[in-house]
C-alpha positions as CSV (number, residue, x, y, z in Angstrom):
1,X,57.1,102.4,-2.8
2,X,53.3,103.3,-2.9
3,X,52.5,99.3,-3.0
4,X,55.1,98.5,-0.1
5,X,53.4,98.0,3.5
6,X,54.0,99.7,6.2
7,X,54.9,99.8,10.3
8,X,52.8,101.2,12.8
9,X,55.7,103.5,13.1
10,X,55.7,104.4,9.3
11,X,55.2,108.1,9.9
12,X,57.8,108.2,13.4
13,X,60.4,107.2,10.9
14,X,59.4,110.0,8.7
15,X,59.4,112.4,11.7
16,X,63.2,111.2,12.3
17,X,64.4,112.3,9.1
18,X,64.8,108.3,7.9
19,X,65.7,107.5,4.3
20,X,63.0,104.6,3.5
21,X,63.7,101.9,1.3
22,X,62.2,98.3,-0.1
23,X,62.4,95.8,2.3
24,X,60.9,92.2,2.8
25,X,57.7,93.9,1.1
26,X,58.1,96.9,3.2
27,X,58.7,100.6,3.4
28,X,61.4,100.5,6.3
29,X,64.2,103.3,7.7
30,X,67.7,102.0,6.2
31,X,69.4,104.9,7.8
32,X,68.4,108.1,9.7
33,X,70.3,111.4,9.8
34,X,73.3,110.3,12.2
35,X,74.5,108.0,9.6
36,X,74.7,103.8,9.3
37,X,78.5,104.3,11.0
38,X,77.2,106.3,14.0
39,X,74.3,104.0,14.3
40,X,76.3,100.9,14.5
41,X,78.8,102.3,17.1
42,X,75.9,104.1,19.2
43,X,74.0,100.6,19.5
44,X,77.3,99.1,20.4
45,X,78.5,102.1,23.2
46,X,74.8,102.6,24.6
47,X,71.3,101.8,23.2
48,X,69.9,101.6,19.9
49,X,66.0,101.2,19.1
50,X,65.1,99.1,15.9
51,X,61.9,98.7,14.2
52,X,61.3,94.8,13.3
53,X,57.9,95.4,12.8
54,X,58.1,93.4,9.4
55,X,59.0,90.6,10.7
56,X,56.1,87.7,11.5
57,X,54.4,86.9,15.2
58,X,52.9,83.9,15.4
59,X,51.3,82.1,18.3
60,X,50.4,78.6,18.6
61,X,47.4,77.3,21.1
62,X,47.0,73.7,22.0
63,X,48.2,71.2,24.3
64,X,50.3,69.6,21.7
65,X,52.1,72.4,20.0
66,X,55.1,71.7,21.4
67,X,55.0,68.1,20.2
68,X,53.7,69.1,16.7
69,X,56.4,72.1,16.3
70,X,59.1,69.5,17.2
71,X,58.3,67.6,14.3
72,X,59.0,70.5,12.0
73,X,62.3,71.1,13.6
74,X,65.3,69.6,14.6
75,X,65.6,71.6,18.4
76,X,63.5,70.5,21.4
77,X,61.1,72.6,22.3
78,X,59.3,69.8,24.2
79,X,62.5,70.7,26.7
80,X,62.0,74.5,26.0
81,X,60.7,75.4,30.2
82,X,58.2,77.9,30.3
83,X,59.2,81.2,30.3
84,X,62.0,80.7,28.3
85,X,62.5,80.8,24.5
86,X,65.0,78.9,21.7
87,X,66.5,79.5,18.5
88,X,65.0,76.8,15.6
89,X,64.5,76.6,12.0
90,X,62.5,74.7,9.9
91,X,64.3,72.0,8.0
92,X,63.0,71.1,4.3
93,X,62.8,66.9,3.2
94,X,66.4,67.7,1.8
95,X,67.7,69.0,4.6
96,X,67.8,72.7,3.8
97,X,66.5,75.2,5.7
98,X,63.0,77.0,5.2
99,X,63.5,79.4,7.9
100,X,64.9,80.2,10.8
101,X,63.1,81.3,13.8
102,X,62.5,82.0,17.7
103,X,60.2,80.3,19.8
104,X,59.3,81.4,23.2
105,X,57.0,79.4,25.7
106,X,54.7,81.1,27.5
107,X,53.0,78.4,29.4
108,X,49.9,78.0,27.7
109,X,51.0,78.7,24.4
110,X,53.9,79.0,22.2
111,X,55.1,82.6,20.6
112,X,57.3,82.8,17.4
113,X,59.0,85.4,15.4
114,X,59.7,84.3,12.2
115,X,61.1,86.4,8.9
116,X,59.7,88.9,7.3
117,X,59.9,87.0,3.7
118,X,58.7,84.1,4.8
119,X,55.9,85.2,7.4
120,X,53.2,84.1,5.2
121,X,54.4,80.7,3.6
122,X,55.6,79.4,7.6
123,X,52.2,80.2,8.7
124,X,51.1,77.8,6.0
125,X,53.7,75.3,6.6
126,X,52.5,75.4,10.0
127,X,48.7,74.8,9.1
128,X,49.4,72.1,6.9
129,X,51.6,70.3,10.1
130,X,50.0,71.3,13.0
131,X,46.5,69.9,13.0
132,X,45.9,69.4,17.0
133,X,46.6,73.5,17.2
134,X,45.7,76.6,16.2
135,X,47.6,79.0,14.4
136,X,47.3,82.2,14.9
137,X,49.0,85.1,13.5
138,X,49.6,88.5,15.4
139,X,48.8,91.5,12.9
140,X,47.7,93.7,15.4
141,X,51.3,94.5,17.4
142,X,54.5,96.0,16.4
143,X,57.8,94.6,17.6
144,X,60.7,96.9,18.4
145,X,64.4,95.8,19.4
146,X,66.3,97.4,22.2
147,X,69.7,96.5,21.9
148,X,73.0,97.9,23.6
149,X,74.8,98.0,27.1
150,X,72.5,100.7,28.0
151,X,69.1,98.7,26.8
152,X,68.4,97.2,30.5
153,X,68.6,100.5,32.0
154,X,66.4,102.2,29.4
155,X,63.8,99.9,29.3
156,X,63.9,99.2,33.3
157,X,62.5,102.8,33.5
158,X,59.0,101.6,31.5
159,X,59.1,98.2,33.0
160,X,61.1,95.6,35.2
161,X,63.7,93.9,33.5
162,X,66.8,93.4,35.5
163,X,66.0,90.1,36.7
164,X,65.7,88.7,33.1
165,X,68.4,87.1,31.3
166,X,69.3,86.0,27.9
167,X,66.6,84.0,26.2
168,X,64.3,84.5,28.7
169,X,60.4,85.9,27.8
170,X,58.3,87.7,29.7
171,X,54.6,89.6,29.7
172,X,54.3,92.7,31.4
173,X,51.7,95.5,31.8
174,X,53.1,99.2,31.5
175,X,51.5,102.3,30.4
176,X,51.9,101.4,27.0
177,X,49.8,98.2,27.5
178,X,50.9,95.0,27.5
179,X,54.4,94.3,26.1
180,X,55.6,91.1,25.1
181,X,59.3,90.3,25.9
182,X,62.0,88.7,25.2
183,X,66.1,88.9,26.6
184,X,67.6,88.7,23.2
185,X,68.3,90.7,19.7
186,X,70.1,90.1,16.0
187,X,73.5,92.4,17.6
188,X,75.4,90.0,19.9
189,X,74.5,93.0,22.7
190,X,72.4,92.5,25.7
191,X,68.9,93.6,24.5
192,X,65.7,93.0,24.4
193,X,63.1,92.8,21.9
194,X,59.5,94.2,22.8
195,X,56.3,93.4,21.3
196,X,53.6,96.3,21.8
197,X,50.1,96.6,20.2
198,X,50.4,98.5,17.6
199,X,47.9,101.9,18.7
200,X,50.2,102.3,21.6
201,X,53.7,101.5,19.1
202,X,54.7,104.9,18.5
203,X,53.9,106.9,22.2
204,X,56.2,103.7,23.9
205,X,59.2,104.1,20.9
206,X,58.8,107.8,21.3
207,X,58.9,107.3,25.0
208,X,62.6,105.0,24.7
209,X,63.8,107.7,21.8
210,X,63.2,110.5,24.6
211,X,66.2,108.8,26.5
212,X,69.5,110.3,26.2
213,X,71.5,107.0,25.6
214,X,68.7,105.7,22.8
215,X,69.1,106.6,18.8
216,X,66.7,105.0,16.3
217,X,68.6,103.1,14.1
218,X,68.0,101.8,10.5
219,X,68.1,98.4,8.4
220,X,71.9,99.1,7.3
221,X,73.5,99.4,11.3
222,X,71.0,96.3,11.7
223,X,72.7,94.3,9.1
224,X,77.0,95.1,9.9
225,X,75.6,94.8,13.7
226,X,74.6,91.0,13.5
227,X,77.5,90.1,10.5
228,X,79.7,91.6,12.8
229,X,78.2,88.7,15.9
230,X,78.3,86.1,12.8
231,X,74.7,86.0,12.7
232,X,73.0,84.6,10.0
233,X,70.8,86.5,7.0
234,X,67.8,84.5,5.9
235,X,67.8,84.4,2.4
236,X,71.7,85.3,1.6
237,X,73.6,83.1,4.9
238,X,71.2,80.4,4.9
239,X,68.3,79.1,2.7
240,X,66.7,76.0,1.3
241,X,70.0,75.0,-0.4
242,X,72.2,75.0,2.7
243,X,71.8,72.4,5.3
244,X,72.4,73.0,9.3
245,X,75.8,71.3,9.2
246,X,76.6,72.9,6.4
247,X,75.6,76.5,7.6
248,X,78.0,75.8,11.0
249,X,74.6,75.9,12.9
250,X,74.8,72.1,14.6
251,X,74.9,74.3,17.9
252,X,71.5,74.8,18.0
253,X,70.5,71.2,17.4
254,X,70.1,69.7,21.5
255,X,71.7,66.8,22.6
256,X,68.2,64.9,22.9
257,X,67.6,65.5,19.4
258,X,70.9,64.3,17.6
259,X,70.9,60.6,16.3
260,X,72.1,59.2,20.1
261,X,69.4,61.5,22.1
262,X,66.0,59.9,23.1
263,X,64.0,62.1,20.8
264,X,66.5,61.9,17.8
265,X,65.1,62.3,14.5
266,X,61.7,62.6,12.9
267,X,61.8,66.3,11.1
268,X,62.0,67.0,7.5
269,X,65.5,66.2,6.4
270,X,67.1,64.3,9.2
271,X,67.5,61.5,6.5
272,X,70.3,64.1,5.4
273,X,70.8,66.0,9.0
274,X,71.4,62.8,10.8
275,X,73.6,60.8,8.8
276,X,76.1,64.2,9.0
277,X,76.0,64.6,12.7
278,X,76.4,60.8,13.4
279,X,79.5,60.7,11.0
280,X,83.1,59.8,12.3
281,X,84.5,61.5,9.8
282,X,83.9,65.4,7.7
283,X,83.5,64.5,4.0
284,X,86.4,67.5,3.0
285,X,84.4,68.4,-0.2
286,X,81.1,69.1,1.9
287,X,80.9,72.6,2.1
288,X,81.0,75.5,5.8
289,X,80.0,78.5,6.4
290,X,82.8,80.4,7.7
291,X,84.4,83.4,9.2
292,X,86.3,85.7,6.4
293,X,88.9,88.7,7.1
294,X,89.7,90.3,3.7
295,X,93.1,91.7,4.0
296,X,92.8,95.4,3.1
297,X,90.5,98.0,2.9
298,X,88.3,96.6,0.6
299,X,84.9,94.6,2.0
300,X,83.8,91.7,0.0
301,X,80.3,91.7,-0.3
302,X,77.4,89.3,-1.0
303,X,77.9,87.2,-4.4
304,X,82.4,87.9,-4.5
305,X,83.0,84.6,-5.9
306,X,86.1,83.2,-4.3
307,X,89.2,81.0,-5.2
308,X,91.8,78.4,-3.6
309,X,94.6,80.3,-5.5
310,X,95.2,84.2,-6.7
311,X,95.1,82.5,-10.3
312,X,92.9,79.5,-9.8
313,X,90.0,79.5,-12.5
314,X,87.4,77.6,-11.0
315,X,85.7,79.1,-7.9
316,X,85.5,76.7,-5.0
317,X,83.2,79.0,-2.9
318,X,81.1,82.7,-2.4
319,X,80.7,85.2,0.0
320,X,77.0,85.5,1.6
321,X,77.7,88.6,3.6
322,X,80.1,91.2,3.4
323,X,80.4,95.1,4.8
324,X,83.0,97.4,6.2
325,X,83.1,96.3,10.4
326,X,82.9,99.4,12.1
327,X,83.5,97.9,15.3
328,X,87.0,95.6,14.6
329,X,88.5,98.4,12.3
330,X,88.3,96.5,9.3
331,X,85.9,94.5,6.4
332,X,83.8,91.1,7.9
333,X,82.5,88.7,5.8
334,X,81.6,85.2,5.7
335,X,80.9,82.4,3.3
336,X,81.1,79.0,2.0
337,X,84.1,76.6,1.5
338,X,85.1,73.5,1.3
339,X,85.3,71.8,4.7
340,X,89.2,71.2,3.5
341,X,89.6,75.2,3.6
342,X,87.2,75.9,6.3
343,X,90.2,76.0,9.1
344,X,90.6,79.3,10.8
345,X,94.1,81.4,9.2
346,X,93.3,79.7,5.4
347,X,93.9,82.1,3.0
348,X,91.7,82.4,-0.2
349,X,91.3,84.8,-2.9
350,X,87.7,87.1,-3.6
351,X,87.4,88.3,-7.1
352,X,86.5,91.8,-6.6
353,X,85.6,93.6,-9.8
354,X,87.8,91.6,-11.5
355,X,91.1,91.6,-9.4
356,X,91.8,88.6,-6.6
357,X,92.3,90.2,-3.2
358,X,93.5,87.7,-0.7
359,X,91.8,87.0,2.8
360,X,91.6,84.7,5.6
361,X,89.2,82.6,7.0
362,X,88.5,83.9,11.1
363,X,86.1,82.5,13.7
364,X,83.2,83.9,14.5
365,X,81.7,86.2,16.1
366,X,84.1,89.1,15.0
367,X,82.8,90.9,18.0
368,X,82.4,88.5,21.4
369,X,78.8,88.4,22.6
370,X,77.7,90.6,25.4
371,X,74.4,88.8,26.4
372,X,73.4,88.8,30.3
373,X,73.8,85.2,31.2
């Protein structure tokens, strides 16, 4: 732990009574004192405040960053209107992904949040691709996450945020400086995730934890929250072996850039992107991420291998995600099959220290979103 960075809000986490562990490179709160099963239902009945400190903040300056950025991905952020921001991810020449990512415009820039594990080989992925702009990491600001039905009202009492909806950005100054903004979250609640500088960090999350409907909550209600929404882990869902069609994530690619649109094409990998978006037909042995309901008591977690048949003996598939879901009453999990398996009510078999448990492949999100359209 003594070579792990840390927050800004390393020692507020302390103060809370927060069990620390390793994470992305950092010391960072997996649970506090009410418990990972409190914290999940809490964020989900009211407010929860998460520190996402780790994670990266980049900002690209230049007239053509837009241009240059679309090149690296397969969204349109030429389209993305100012005060607005989009889900991407950078695609690799063979079609996997390097990371995924948010990317906000904020008129005379770009702002992206990008994962912790990969902060520091996107910012060099971007230097090497962007040479008309400047990029320009943020190490000076913490970045919190707001996230529940009771965020809006919460936050509204620091700054105003009603009017915002989902994906929208903002800048705003409050007494805690100026905050960076964003109508969005990793929960599938209405939220909002706020980026501060990082000498005012711990007065404005002390400020949110004075509130009666806000609980700090740690990496482990973080992690059933957004499997629960069918969000997707960097690293464990998706990776540089896993393509976007693949991964069930074709909804973030815009009309404009698929193989028909008018600025279709020219990222790493749509040699292998394209070709699978154009096709007619689903090649059955091509593999989806999907949706699993283990029948049971029993969660299947990351790395259950899993089977067509209870005594089949070679594995067709593995689970990426697994926990107990605290909201539904019952283990989530999701994985990859073969597209011929990947329709929801399938049943398939996990190997779970060494017995086959039977479950069922389910759509997703387990939990419907509650985002403020």
């Amino acid at each position: 732990m003594e070579d792990l960075k840390k927050t800004p809000l390393h020692a507020l986490h302390l103060d809370l009574g927060a069990r620390m562990v390793p994470f992305a490179g950092y010391e960072m709160p997996v649970q506090y004192p009410l418990g990972v099963m409190k914290e999940h239902l809490h964020t989900r009945a009211a407010a929860g405040l998460f520190d996402v400190s780790h994670m990266g903040q980049v900002l690209l300056d230049g007239s053509q960053a837009a241009a240059e950025l679309e090149a690296l991905v397969p969204q349109s952020l030429l389209g993305l209107e100012e005060g607005r921001q989009r889900y991407a991810f950078f695609t690799h020449a063979n079609g996997g992904i390097l990371d995924d990512l948010m990317v906000a415009n904020r008129g005379d820039h770009l702002f992206l949040v990008v994962n912790a594990a990969c902060k520091v080989s996107d910012v060099a992925h971007l230097r090497r691709n962007m040479a008309l702009s400047e990029v320009i990491p943020v190490t000076d600001r913490a970045l919190l996450a707001l996230q529940g039905p009771a965020a809006e009202a919460a936050l509204g009492r620091i700054v105003p945020v009603a009017e915002m909806r989902f994906m929208d950005v903002s800048v705003q100054e409050s007494d805690y400086g100026e905050l960076w903004i964003s109508r969005s979250g990793y929960t599938g609640e209405d939220g909002f995730e706020v980026s501060v500088h990082e000498a005012q960090a711990e007065a404005f999350a002390r400020a949110l934890l004075e509130m009666e409907e806000v609980e700090p909550i740690g990496l482990g209600a973080r992690d059933s929250l957004r499997l629960e929404a069918g969000l997707c882990l960097y690293g464990h869902d998706i990776d540089t072996t896993t393509d976007p069609v693949q991964a069930a994530l074709t909804w973030a690619i815009q009309k404009v850039r698929r193989p028909s649109g008018s600025r279709s094409g020219g990222y790493p990998g749509d040699a292998v992107i394209g070709p699978k978006l154009a096709a007619a037909e689903i090649d059955p042995d091509d593999t989806r991420r999907v949706g699993l309901v283990p029948e049971g008591r029993a969660p299947m977690r990351e790395g259950v291998q899993l089977f067509e048949t209870e005594d089949a003996r070679t594995p067709i598939g593995r689970v990426t995600s697994g926990a107990p879901g605290p909201t539904v009453g019952h283990p989530v999990a999701m994985g990859y099959v073969p597209v011929r398996l990947s329709l929801t009510g399938t049943q398939i078999w996990g190997e779970v220290r060494g017995k086959r448990l039977p479950a069922r492949v389910a759509p997703m999100p387990f939990v419907p979103p509650t985002y403020k359209r």
